[in-house]
MIKOLSE-717930 format. One record per residue (C-alpha): residue in three letters; chain; residue number from 1; x, y, z. Coordinates in steps of 0.05 Angstrom, whole numbers. Layout:
! MIKOLSE-717930
<atom type="ALA" mol="A" seq="NUM" x="X" y="Y" z="Z"/>
...
END
This chain:
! MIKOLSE-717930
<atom type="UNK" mol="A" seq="1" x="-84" y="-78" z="-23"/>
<atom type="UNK" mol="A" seq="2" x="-79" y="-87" z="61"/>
<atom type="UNK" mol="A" seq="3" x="-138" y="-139" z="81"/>
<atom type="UNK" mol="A" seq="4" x="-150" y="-98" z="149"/>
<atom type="UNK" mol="A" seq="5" x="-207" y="-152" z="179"/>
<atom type="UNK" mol="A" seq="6" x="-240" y="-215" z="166"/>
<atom type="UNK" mol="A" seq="7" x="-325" y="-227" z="191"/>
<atom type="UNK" mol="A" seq="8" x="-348" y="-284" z="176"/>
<atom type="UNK" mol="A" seq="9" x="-330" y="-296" z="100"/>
<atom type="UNK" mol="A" seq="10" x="-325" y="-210" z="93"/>
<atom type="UNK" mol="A" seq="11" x="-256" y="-184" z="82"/>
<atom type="UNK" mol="A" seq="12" x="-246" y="-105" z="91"/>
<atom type="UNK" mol="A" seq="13" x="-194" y="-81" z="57"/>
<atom type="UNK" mol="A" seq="14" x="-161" y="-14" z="33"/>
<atom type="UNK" mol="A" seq="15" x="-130" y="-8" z="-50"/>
<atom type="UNK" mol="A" seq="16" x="-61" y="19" z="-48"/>
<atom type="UNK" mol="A" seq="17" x="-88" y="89" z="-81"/>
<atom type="UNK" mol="A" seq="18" x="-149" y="112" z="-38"/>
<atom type="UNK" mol="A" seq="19" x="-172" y="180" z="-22"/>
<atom type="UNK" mol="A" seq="20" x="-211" y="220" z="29"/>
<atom type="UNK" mol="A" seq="21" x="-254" y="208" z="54"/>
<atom type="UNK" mol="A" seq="22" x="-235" y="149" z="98"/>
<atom type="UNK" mol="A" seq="23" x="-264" y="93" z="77"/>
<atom type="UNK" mol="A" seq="24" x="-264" y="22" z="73"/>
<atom type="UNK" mol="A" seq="25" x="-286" y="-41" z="16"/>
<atom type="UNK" mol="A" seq="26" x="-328" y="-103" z="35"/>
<atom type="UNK" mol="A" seq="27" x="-330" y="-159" z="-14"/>
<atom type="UNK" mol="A" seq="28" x="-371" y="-225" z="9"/>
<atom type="UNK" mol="A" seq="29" x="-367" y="-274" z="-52"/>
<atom type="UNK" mol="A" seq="30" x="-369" y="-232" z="-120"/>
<atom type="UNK" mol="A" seq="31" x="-403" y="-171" z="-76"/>
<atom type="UNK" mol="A" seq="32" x="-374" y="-107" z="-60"/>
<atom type="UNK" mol="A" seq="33" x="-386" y="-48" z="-30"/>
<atom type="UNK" mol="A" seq="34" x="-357" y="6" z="-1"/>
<atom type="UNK" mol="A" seq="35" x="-365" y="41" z="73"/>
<atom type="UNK" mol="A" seq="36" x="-337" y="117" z="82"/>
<atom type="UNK" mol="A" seq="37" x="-327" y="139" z="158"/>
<atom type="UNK" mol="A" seq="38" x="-335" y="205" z="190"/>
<atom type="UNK" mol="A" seq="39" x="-321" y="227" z="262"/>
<atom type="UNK" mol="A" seq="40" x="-329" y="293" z="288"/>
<atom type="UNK" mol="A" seq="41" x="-307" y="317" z="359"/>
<atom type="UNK" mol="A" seq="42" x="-266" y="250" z="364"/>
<atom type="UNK" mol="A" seq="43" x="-331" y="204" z="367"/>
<atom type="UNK" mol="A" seq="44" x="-361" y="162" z="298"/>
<atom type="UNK" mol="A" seq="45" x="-413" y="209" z="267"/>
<atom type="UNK" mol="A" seq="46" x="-433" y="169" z="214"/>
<atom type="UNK" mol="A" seq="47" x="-418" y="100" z="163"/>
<atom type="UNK" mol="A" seq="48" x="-444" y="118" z="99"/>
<atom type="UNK" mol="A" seq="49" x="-453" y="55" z="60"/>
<atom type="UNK" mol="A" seq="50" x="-448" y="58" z="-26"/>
<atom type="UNK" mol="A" seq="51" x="-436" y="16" z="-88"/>
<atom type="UNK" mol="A" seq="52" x="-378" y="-4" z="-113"/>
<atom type="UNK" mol="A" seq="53" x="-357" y="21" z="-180"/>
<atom type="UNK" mol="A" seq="54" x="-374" y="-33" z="-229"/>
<atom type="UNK" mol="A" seq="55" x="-391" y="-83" z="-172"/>
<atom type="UNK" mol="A" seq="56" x="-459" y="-116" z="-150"/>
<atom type="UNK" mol="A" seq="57" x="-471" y="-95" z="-77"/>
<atom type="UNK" mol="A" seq="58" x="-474" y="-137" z="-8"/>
<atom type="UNK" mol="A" seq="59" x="-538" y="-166" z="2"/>
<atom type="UNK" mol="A" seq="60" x="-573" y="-136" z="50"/>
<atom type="UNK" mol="A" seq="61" x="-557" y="-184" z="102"/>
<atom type="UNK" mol="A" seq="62" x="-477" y="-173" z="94"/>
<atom type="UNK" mol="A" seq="63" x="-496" y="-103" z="93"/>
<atom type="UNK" mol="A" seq="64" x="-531" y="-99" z="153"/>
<atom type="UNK" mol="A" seq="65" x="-473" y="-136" z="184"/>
<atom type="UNK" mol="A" seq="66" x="-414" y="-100" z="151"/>
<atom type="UNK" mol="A" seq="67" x="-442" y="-42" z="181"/>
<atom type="UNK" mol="A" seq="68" x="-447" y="-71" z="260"/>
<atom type="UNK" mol="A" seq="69" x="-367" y="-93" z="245"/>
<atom type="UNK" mol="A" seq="70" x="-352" y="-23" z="227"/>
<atom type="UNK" mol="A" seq="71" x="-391" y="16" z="273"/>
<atom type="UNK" mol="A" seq="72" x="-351" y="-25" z="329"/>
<atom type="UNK" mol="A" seq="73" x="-277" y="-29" z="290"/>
<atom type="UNK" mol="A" seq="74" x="-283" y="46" z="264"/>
<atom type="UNK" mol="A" seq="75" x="-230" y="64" z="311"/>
<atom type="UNK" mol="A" seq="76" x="-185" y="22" z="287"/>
<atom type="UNK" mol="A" seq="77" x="-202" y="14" z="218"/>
<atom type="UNK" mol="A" seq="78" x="-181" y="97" z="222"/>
<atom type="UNK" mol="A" seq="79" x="-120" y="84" z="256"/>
<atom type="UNK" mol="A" seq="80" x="-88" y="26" z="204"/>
<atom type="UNK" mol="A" seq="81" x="-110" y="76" z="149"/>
<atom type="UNK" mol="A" seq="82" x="-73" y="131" z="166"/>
<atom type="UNK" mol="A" seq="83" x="-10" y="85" z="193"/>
<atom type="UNK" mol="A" seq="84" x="-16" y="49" z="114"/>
<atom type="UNK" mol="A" seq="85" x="-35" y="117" z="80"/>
<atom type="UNK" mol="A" seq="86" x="-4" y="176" z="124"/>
<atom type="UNK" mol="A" seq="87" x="55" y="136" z="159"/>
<atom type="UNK" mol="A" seq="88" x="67" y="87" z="102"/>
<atom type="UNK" mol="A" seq="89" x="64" y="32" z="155"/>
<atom type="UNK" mol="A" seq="90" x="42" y="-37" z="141"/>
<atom type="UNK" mol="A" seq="91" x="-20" y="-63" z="175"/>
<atom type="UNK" mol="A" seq="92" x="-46" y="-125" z="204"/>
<atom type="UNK" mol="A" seq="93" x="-107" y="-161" z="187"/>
<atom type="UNK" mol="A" seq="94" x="-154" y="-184" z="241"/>
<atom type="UNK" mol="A" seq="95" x="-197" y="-246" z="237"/>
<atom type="UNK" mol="A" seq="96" x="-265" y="-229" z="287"/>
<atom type="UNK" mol="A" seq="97" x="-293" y="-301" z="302"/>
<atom type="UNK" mol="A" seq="98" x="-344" y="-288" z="347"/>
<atom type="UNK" mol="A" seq="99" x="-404" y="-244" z="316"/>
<atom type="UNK" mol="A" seq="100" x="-418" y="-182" z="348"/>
END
C-alpha cells in the first residue's frame, strides 16, 4: 500500500490491487474516501470524489481540501501510479507543509 502524499494529517495512498480508473484514497483519522482522476487531451478533466467501501467519508472540510491537493498533484499522483502499477516501480511519498 504506497503512501504517495501527506496534507496536513491526510495521507493519499494507492492498495497494492487497484484498477482503472486512476484513482487515489484519503483517510484523515478513521475517514476515507476515495478520489478517481480523468484527463483528456493531456490536461485534468475532472476529480470525482466517492465513498469508501465500508468507510465513513471525509468531512466536508478534508474533502474540500483533499480535492485542492489533488487538483494541483494530479500530475504526479498519475505518474507514481503508473510507475507502481504499469512499471512496477516503487514510489516516494511527499509530505506538502505549506497549504495550498
Amino acid at each position: 500500500m504506497p503512501k504517495v502524499l501527506e496534507y496536513f494529517g491526510m495521507i493519499f495512498y494507492f492498495y497494492s490491487n487497484e484498477h482503472l480508473p486512476i484513482h487515489i484514497h484519503v483517510s484523515y483519522n478513521e475517514f476515507e474516501s476515495v478520489c478517481e482522476i480523468f484527463f483528456e487531451n493531456g490536461a485534468l478533466r475532472e476529480v470525482l470524489l466517492r465513498k469508501s467501501n465500508g468507510q465513513e467519508p471525509l468531512p466536508a472540510a478534508q474533502l474540500k481540501e483533499a480535492q485542492k491537493v489533488i487538483e494541483h498533484y494530479a500530475q504526479d499522483i498519475v505518474n507514481k501510479w503508473t510507475d507502481f502499477f504499469v512499471l512496477k516501480k516503487k514510489v516516494k511519498s511527499l509530505k506538502i507543509t505549506r497549504r495550498l
